[in-house]
N, C-alpha and C positions, 0 to 999 in steps of 0.2 A: 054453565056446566064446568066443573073440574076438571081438570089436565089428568087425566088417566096415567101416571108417572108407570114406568118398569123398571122394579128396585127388585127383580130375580137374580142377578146377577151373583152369584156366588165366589168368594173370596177363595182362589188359589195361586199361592204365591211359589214363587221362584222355579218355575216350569213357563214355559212358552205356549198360549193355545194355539192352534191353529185354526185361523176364521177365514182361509178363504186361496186358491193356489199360490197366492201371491201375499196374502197377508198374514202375521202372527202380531198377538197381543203378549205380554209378560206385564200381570199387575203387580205395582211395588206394593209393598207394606207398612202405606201410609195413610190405612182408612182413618176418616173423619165428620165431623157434621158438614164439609164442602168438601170434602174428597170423594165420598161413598166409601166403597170397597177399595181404593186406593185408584193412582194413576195407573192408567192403560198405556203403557210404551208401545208402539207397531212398531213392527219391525218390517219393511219393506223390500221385495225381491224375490227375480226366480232363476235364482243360476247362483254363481259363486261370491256374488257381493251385494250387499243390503245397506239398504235405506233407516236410520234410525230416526223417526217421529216422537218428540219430547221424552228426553231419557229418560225426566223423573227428577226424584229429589235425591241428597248424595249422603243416600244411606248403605255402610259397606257391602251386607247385606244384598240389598238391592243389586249396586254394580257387580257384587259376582256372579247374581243370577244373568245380569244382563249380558256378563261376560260368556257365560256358560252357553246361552243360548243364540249366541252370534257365532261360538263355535271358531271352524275356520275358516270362516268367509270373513272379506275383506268389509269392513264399512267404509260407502263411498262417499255418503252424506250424512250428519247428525245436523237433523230439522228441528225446531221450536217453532210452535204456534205462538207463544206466548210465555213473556218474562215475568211469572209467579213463581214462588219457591216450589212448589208441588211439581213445576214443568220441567224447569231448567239447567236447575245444578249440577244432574248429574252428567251434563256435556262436557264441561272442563275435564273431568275425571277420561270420560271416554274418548274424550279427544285425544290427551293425552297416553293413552294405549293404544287404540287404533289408529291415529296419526292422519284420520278424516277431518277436514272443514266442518264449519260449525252454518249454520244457512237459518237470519232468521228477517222478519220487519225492522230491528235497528233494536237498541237497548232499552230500558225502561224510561218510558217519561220524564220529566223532573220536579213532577208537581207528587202531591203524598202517596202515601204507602195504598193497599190495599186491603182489603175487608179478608179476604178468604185467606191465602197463605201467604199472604205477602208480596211485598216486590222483591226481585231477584237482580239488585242492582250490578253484580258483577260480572253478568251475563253480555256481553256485545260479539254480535254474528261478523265470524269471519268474512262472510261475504253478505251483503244487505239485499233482501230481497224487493222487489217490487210488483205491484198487482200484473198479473199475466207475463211471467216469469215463467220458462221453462224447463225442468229438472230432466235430466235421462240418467237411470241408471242398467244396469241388467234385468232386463226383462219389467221395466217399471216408465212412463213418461209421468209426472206429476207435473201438474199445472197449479202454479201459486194465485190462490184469490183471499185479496185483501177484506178481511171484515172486522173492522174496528167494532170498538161497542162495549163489550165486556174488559178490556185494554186498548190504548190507542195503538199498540203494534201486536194484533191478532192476525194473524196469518192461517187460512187453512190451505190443505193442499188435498186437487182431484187427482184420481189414480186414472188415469185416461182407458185404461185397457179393463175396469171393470165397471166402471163409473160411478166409482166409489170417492166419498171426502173422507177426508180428515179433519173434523170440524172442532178440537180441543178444547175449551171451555164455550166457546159460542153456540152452541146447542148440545146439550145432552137429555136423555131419557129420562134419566132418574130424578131428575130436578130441573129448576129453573135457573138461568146465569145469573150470576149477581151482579151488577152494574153499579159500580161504587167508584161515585167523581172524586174528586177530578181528571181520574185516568180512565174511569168509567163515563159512559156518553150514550145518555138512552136514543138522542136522534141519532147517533153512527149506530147503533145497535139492532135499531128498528129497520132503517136501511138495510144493515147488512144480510138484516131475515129477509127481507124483501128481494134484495141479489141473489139471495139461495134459494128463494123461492120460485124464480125465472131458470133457474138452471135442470139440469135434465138429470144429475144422482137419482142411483137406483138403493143407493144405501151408504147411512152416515158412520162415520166411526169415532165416535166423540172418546175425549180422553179419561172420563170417567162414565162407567154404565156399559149398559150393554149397546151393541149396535143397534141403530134406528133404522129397520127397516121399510119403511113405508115415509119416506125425509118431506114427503110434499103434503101429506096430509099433517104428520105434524110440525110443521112450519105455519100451516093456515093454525093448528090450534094454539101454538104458540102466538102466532100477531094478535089471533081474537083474544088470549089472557092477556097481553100488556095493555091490550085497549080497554078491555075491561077495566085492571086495576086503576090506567090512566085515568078513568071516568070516577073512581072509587076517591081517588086525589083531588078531583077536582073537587067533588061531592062536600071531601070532608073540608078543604078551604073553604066551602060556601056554608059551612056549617059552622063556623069562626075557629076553626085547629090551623095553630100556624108555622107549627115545628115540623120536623122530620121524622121526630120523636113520638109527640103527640100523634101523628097521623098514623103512624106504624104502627102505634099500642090498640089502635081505631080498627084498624084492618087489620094487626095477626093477634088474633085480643088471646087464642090458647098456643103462641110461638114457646117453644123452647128457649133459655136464656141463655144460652150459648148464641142464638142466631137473632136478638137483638139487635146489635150493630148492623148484621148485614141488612136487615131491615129497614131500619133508618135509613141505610145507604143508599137504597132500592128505592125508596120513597122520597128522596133529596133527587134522584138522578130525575127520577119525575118529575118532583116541581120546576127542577131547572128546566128540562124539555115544555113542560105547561108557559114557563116565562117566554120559550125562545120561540114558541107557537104563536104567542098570543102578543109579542112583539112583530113575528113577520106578518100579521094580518092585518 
């Protein structure tokens, strides 16, 4: 069965929504074929100083919306989930006006680029996060949970007072994560669905798409599609396909050409997981 995707989400930029007493979204204006409707920046808090969850990209634009809508409350924290350009540029920028710390898993790897928007090499977290890290701010505790997979320094963070994530590229609605090695790693990835899958979230807030509100049902539907296509990999190696390439064209035979590469990408991240399987057995 198909991933039932929710690609409702409707495109309004530089106004803040309000999704919840403690939480606001402001999408930048950086839709694309892996962005959707653009990144979702939260903005987290409920009193005079806010939490900011991946600014975004550092488009001027953008930061004056971001500006607008921070108002005049203090930011206490500027958070990244993850160093791709869509995430994390526009930190330096707000860093430097709001004169907040920057909080993230550590900088970009040092192995290659990535498939969707890039790596974000000039990004390094003032202060370095690690798994079960406690955040407080006004009216907000977030709890940092590490889930590699889609990057090896993915970070989401639970809002403890609604039990709510912040789960940035590692699951969203609209689509599937891309997993592109060597900083992509389908076994940390698969894992990390499985971490979230043990967890008690009553609602995900990924950084593109709308929020997931039912996070446990689809999380099962997510594991049962990576197994499936994992079985689809294996399938097409016993059918003598030996590329990345080749197996991709196999399995997204009517893909748009724009999302070739990431394709590939998705399907190498798999054969390597097939290799590392089928060496620990």
């Amino acid at each position: 069965m198909a991933l039932a995707f929710d690609r409702s989400l409707q495109a309004v930029y530089g106004v803040a929504t309000p999704l919840s007493p403690r939480v606001a979204r402001l999408l930048a204006p950086n839709p694309g074929p892996y962005t959707f409707r653009g990144t979702g920046v939260h903005l987290v808090g409920a009193g005079d100083s806010v939490a900011v969850i991946d600014p975004g990209p550092a488009l001027p634009d953008h930061l004056e919306a971001l500006k607008r809508a921070i108002g005049a409350r203090r930011v206490s924290h500027i958070l990244v989930t993850h160093t791709h350009r869509d995430h994390s540029p526009a930190a330096a920028a707000l860093k430097a006006w709001s004169g907040a710390p920057t909080y993230g898993a550590g900088p970009h790897g040092p192995d290659g680029g990535a498939v969707e928007e890039g790596a974000d090499r000039a990004f390094a977290p003032d202060v370095t996060l690690r798994d079960g890290d406690i955040l407080t701010g006004e009216g907000f505790t977030l709890d940092c949970v590490f889930t590699p997979g889609h990057t090896a320094n993915h970070m989401c963070f639970a809002l403890r007072q609604e039990r709510a994530l912040f789960c940035g590229d590692h699951v969203m609605g609209w689509s599937t994560s891309v997993i592109a090695p060597p900083d992509g790693h389908m076994g940390d990835y698969l894992a990390s669905l499985e971490r979230l899958r043990a967890r008690d979230d009553v609602i995900f807030y990924p950084a593109h798409g709308s929020p997931i509100t039912d996070p446990q049902a689809w999380l099962d539907a997510l594991l049962a599609h990576r197994r499936r296509r994992q079985a689809q990999v294996a399938a097409a190696l016993a059918a003598g396909l030996t590329t990345a390439d080749a197996i991709a064209a196999r399995l997204y035979p009517d893909l748009d050409p724009t999302l070739r590469g990431a394709a590939a990408a998705q399907v190498q991240a798999h054969l390597e997981y097939l290799v590392a399987v089928r060496s620990a057995s």
